[in-house]
C-alpha positions in Angstrom: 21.2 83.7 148.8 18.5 85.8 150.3 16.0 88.2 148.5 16.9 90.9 151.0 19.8 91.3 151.5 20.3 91.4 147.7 18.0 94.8 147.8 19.4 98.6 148.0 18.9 100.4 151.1 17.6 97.5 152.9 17.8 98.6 156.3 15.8 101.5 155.5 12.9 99.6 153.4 13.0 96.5 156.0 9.8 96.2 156.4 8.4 96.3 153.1 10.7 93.9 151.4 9.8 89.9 151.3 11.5 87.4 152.9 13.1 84.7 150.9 16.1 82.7 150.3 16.9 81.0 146.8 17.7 77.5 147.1 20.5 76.5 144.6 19.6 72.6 143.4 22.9 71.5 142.1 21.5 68.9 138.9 24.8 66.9 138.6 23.7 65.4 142.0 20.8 64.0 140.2 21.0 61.4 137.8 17.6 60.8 135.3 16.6 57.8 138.1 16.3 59.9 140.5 14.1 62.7 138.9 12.2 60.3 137.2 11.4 58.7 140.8 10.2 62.4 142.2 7.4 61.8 138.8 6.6 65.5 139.0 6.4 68.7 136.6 9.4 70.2 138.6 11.5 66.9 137.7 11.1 66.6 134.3 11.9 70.8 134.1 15.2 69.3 135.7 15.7 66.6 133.1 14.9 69.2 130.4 17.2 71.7 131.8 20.1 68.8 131.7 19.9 68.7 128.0 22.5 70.4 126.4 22.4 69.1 122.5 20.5 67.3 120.5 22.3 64.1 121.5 21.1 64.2 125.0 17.7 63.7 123.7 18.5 60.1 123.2 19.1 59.5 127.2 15.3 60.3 127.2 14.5 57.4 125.3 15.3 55.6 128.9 13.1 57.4 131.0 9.6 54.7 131.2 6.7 55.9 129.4 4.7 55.9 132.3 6.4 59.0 133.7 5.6 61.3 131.0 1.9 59.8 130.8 1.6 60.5 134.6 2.4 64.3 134.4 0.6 64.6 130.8 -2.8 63.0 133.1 -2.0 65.1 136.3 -0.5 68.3 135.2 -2.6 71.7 135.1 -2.7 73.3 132.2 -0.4 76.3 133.1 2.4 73.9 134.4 2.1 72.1 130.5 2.2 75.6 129.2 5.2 76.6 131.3 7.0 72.8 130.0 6.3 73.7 126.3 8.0 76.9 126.3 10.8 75.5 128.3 11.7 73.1 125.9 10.8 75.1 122.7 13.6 77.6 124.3 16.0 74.2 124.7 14.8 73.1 120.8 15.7 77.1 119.3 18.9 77.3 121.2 19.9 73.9 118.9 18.9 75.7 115.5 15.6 73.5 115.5 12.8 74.7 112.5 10.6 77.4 114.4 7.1 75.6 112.9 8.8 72.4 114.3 8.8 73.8 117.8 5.3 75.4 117.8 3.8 72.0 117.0 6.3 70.4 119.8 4.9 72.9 121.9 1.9 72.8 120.9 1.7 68.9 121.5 3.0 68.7 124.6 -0.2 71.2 125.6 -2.1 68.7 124.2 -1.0 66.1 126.9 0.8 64.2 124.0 3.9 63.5 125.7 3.9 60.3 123.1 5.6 62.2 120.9 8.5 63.5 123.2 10.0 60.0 121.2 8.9 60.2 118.0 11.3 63.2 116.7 14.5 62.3 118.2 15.8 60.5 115.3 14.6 64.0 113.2 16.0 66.3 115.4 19.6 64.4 115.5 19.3 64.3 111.5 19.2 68.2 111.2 21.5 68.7 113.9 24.0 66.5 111.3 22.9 68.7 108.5 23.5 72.1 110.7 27.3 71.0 111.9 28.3 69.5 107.8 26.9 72.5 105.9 29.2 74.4 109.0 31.9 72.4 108.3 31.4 72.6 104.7 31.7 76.6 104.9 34.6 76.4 107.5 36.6 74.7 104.5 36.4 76.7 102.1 37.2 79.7 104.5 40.7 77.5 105.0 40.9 76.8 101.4 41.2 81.3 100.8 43.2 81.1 103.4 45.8 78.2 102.1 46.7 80.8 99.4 48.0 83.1 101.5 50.5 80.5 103.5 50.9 77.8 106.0 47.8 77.9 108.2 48.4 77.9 112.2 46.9 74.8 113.6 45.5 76.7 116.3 43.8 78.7 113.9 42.6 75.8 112.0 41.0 74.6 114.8 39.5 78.0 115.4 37.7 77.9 112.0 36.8 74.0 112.2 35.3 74.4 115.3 32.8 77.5 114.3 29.3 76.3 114.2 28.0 79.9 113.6 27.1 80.5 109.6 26.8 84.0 110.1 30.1 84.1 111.3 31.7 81.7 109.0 30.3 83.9 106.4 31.8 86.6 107.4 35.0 85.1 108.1 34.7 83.5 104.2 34.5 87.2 102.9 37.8 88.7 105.1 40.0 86.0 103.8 39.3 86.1 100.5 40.0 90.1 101.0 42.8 89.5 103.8 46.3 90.4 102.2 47.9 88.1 105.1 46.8 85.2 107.8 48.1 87.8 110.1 45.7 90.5 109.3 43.0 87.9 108.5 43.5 86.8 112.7 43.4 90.4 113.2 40.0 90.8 111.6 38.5 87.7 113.0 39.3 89.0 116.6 37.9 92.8 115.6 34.7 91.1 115.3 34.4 89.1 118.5 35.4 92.1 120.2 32.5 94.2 118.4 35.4 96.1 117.1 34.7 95.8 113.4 32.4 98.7 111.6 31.8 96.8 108.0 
């Protein structure tokens, strides 16, 4: 955990090297109450760091408004800058419209923290539409697939589970080239090792 010791040839370059130790903050200790009571920019970097989908947005709708309006009034503007690329990183990562996170960004620089609420609802809606049009593609990759014999569960729930259209794509053109599920399984794992060329 410290800076130093982490460096090559320490002992030689001693005395040039800064002194620190990382401190590990372990966020499952901290429910939203308690980072909402700290009512600072490093808390609500914790509470954004805790989402993990589009869902979780909603457990925001329980944090007072008060909070966000605080930080919004007291923040610098560098520490708004640093939240808005935070959670425009958070918003890409869950397939969220580029021009969509440039005006949440952009908001949220504004001291509009208002609108932290108002695109929930919008965000869950094309999260939906993301995982169907998957689901729709992951389908018809089984449907190719049917013709060629009884389908593995396990490898049902391989394909169901994608949420990658690139990959489902790519899956949809082996098996409707694939002479066998065998060799389409074969395929599939090429290309998560990197080991397909085409």
């Amino acid at each position: 955990m410290n800076f130093r010791e982490k460096v090559f040839l320490n002992d030689a370059l001693n005395e040039f090297i800064p002194d620190f130790s990382y401190l590990v903050v372990p966020l499952s200790k901290y429910s939203d109450q308690d980072l909402v009571e700290k009512g600072d920019e490093l808390s609500l970097i914790m509470l954004v760091d805790k989402l993990k989908s589009t869902a979780d947005f909603q457990n925001l709708k329980e944090i007072p408004g008060n909070y966000f309006e605080n930080i919004g009034k007291n923040s610098p503007e560098s520490v708004l800058k640093l939240i808005g690329k935070i959670i425009s990183v958070l918003l890409l990562k869950l397939n969220i419209p580029k021009e969509e996170v440039a005006d949440f960004t952009d908001q949220i620089e504004r001291r509009n923290f208002a609108m932290l609420f108002e695109n929930f609802e919008a965000y869950d809606v094309q999260e939906t539409r993301r995982i169907s049009k998957a689901e729709g593609k992951a389908e018809s990759v089984l449907e190719l697939l049917e013709d060629l014999g009884e389908i593995p569960e396990e490898l049902k729930k391989k394909i169901m589970s994608q949420r990658d259209m690139e990959t489902l794509k790519k899956w949809h053109k082996m098996a409707a080239r694939a002479e066998s599920l065998g060799k389409f399984e074969q395929a599939i794992e090429e290309l998560a090792t990197g080991k397909d060329t085409k």
